[in-house]
N, C-alpha and C positions, 0 to 999 in steps of 0.2 A: 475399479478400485474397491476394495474390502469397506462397510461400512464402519470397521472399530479399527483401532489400533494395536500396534503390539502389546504382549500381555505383562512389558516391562510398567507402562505407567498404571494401568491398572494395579497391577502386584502391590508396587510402591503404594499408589494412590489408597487400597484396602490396609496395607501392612500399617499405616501410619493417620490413618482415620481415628475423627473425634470430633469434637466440637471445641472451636474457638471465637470467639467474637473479634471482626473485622473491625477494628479502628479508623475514624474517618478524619485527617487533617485536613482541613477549607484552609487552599490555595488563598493568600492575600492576595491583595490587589496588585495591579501590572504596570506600572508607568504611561498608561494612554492606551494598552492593550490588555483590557484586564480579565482573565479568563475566567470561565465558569466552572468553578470548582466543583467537582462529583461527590455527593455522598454517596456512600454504601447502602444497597438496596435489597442485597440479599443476605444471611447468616452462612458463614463457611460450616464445611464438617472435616476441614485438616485440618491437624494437630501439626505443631513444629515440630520437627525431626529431631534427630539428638546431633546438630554439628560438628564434625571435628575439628578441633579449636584452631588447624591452618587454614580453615574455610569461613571462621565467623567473620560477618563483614562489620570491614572498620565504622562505619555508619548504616545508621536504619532508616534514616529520612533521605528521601527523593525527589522531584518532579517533573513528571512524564505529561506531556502536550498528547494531544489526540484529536481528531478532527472526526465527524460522526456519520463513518460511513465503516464499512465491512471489516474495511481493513485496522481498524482500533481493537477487534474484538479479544483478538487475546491478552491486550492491554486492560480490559476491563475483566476480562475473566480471571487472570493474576490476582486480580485485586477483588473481587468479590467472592471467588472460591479460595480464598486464604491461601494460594500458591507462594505470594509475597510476602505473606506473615511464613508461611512453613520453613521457604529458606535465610529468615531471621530481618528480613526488610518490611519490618511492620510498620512503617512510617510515610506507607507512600502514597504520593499523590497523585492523582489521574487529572487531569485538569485539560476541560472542554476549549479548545482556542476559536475564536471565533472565524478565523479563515487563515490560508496558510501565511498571510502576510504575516499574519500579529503573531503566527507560529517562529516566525523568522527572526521578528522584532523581538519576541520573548526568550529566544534560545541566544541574542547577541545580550542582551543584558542579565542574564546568568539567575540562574532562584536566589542568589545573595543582594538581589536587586528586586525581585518579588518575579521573575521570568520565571525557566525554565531549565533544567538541566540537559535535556534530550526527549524523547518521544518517537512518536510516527512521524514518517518523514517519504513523501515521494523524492523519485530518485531524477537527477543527479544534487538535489536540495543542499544534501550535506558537502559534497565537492566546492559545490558553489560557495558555499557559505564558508568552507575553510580557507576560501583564496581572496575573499573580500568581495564576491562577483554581485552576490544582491544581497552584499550589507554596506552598500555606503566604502567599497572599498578595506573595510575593516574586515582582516581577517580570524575568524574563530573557529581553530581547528576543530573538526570533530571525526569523530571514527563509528563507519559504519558496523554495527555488531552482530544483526542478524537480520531475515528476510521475515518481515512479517505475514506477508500471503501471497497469494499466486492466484490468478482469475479476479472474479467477483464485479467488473467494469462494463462498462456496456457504451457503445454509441447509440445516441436516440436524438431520435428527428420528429420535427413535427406534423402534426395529423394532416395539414394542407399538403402533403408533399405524398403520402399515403400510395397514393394508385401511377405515380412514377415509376414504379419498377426499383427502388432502392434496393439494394441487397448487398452481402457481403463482395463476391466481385460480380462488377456487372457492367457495360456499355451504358445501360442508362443513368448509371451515375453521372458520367461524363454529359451525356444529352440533356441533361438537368439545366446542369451548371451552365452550360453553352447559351440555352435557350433563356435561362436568367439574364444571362450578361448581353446577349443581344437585345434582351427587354429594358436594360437599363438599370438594374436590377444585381446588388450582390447577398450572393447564400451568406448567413451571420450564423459560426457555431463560434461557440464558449467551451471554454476550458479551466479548472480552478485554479491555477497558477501556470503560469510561462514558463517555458525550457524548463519542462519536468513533464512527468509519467504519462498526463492525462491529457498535456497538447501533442504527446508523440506518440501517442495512440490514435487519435483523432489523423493528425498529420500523413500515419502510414495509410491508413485505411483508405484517405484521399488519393493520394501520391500514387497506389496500388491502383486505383480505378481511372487514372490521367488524369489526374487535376492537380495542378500547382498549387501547394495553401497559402504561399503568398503572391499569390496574382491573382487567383480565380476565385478567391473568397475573401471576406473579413472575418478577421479573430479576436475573440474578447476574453478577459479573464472575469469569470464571474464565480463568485462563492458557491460550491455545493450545496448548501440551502437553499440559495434563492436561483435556482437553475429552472427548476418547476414550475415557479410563478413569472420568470419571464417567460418560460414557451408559452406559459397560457396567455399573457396578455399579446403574443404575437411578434418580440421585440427582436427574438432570434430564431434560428430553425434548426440548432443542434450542439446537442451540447457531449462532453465526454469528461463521465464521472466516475464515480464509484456504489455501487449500489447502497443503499436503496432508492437512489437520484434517479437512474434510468428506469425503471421496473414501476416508478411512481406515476409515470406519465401515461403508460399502459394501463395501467389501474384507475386510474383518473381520463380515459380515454380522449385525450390530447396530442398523443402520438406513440410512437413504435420502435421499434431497438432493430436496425438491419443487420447490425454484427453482437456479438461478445467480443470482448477480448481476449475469451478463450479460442474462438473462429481465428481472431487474427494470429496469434501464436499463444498454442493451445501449452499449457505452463510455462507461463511468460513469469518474470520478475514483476513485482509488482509494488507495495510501498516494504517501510523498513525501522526499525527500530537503529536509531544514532543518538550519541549521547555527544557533549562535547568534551575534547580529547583532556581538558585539566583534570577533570572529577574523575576519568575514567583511572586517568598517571594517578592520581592523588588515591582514591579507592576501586585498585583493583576487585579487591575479595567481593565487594558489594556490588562490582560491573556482574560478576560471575553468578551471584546470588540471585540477580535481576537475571539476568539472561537465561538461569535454571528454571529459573517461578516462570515465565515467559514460553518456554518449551511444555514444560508441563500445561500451561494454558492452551496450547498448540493441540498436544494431544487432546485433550479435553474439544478442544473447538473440533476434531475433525473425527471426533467419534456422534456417528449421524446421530446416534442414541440421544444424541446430548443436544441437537440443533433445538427442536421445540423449544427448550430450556432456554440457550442461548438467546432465540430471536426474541422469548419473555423479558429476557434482563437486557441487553443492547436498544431493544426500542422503549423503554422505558423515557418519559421525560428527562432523566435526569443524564439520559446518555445520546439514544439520536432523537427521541420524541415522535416518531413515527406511528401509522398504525402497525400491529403486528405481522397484517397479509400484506404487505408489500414485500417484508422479508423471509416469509415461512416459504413461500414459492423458491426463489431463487437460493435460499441457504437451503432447497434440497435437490436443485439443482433443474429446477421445473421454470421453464420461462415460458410464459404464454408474451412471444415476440408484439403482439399486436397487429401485426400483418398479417394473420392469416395460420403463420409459422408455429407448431409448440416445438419445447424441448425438454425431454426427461430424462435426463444425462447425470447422474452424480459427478463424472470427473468435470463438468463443462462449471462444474458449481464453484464459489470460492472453498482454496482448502490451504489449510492452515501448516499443516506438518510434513503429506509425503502427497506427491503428486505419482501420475505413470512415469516420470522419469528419474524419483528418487527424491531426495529431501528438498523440502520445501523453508525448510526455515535456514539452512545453512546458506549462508551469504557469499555466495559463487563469483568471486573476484572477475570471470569471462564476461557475466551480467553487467558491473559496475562499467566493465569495457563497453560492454555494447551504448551502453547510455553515452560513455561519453564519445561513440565513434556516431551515436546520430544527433549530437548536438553542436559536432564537425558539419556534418551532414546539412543541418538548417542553421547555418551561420552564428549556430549560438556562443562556440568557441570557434577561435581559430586554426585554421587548419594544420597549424604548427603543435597546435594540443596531442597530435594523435603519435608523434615521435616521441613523446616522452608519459604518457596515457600509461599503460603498466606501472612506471616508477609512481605513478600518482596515484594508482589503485591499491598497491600494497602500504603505499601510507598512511590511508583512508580508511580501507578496507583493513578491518580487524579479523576476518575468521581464525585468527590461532584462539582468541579468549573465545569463541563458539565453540571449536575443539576441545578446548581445557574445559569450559564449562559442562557439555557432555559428557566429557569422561567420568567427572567429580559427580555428576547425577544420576552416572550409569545407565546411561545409553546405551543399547548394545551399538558393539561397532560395524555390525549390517547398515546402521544409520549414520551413520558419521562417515561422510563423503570422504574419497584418498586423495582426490585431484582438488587444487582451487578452480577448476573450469569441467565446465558441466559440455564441453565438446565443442560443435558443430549445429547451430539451430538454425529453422528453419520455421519459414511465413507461409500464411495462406495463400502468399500468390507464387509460390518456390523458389522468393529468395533467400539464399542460405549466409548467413554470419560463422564464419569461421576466424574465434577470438585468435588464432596463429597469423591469421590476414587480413584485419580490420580493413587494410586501404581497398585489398581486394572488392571490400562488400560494398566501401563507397562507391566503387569506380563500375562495379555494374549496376548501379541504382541509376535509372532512369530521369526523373527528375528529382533536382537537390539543389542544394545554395551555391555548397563550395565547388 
């Protein structure tokens, strides 16, 4: 993969340079979940463009949830490189949620309540959430709008487990778990939310080496912050997050990463920007605005030119609080695994805009499917889900305002995908999802619920 971008956002990005100062709204309080509102940390140098007055958004205030790992980054670049002031959304908020629950809680009680209007969001989050599934029954539609990244996740184990033999596929995975369970003894990994991204990553990776996750291990949902301090005090042996969670434990020599989640499917879906569906009906123009400042953010994040930068501003206190080599390594695609293993790969790295197989931000309606044919798959939905799963993904799934939005920002149309389905994909262990035969991919999967 090329280390810049096409020379359409640059062009833009020089043609419409200057300086403007970044205005910072502090998020109010939350009803019991009250988020940490982000100041502006850096001075933009875009100027606002000259809008054509069918494109000025009906509103300029917003608020975008974020949880402080890889995958926010172009949420916070929006907003500190003035992308959000350029296409006239000078009002927005970024606002840090303290775990995805309060993400959840604060997206049902809406920013006219002091919540949230939409954010990052791992996937199938936003399906769930429009059907009542983990809000109390209550349903609040929302529509997914774009893909915010691809890669950047890692599984990591802890350092007592080290000389196992762990790896991405391997027999002694399986001999682990065995020799645990005969000892009396079960493997404990965590995950930051349930029936979402980071337990069905965790889940394949198992299930791919014979071990059933729910028989042959314990699962916890533990917050992405505090993943690190339980490995160290010993309380679990593996957790599946989002950098700079796994990469920390290496660096802190406490344990070791056997996969990426680039290993396990190498430009996978990953989390996602969703808004909920009222504000989106009620303000079109400003969905479009956000999802332009947002692309632009994209480019920006996956021009390498610009990583140093990025990993200065994102590990910042005010955003993940990190030190800054936890994230200079892996945002260049450099994993010192901890085992033994390095890797100096820029596509293995997270990336924001185009991956080897073509856009990374356009929100690939096949993807939405796959999530929810393996949430069939671990009993999370019913298996009656997957007969009407399409009709549910183009309801949810918004990629025509992606489209429109590109068009309006000039994109060239090299990048603007023709199909809502990105094909035929395929796992590190050669199982293949073909979105035409969802049942197909259930019914060769070895172990599974349904």
């Amino acid at each position: 993969m090329a280390d810049t971008h096409p020379n359409f956002s640059r062009r833009r990005f020089l043609a419409t340079a200057g300086t403007t100062a970044l205005g910072s709204v502090l998020l109010k309080g939350c009803l019991g979940n009250p988020p940490d509102s982000t100041p502006t940390t850096s001075s933009s140098n875009v100027a606002k463009i000259n809008i054509p007055t069918e494109q000025v958004p009906e509103v300029t205030k917003v608020k975008l949830g974020y949880l402080p790992i890889v995958e926010a980054a172009p949420l916070i670049i929006a907003k500190e490189k003035g992308f959000f002031s350029k296409y006239g959304m000078n009002d927005v908020d970024i606002s840090k949620q303290a775990n995805w629950g309060a993400a959840r809680d604060n997206i049902k009680i809406g920013s006219s309540a002091g919540g949230i209007d939409g954010g990052q969001w791992q996937m199938p989050m936003p399906y769930l959430i429009s059907e009542g599934i983990i809000t109390d029954k209550q349903k609040i539609p929302m529509y997914v709008l774009l893909q915010l990244n691809t890669q950047g996740n890692g599984i990591a184990i802890a350092g007592k487990h080290k000389d196992q033999g762990l790896a991405l596929k391997s027999e002694k995975v399986k001999t682990l778990f065995d020799k645990m369970k005969s000892e009396g003894t079960k493997f404990k990994a965590a995950y930051t939310f349930p029936k979402a991204n980071q337990e069905f990553w965790i889940r394949y990776w198992l299930a791919a080496n014979g071990i059933d996750p729910d028989a042959d291990l314990e699962l916890l949902t533990v917050p992405a912050a505090q993943t690190v301090a339980n490995m160290k005090t010993g309380t679990m042996d593996a957790f599946s997050t989002g950098d700079p969670w796994p990469y920390r434990i290496v660096k802190e020599k406490i344990g070791f990463i056997p996969a990426l989640t680039a290993e396990i499917w190498k430009g996978h879906p990953e989390e996602y920007l969703a808004m909920r569906a009222d504000w989106v009906d009620k303000y079109p123009k400003a969905t479009k605005a956000l999802l332009k400042a947002i692309m632009e953010a994209q480019q920006w994040c996956d021009n390498f030119d610009n990583r140093k930068e990025l990993v200065q501003i994102v590990s910042t206190k005010n955003y993940f609080g990190v030190p800054v080599d936890v994230l200079e390594g892996p945002m260049a695609g450099k994993y010192d695994m901890g085992d033994g293993r390095m890797i100096d790969d820029k596509s293995m790295s997270v990336l924001y805009w185009k991956d080897a197989k073509g856009s990374v931000s356009y929100p690939y309606q096949s993807h939405d499917l796959w999530f929810i044919t393996e949430s069939v798959r671990w009993g999370f939905l019913p298996k009656e889900a997957l007969a009407t799963a399409k009709d549910w993904v183009k309801k949810v799934n918004r990629e025509d305002l992606w489209r429109e939005a590109a068009k309006e920002a000039g994109i060239p149309v090299a990048d603007i995908p023709t199909s809502t389905s990105r094909g035929v994909e395929e796992f590190f262990d050669g199982t293949k999802f073909d979105p035409e035969n969802p049942q197909a991919y259930l019914d060769g999967l070895k172990i599974k619920k349904v």
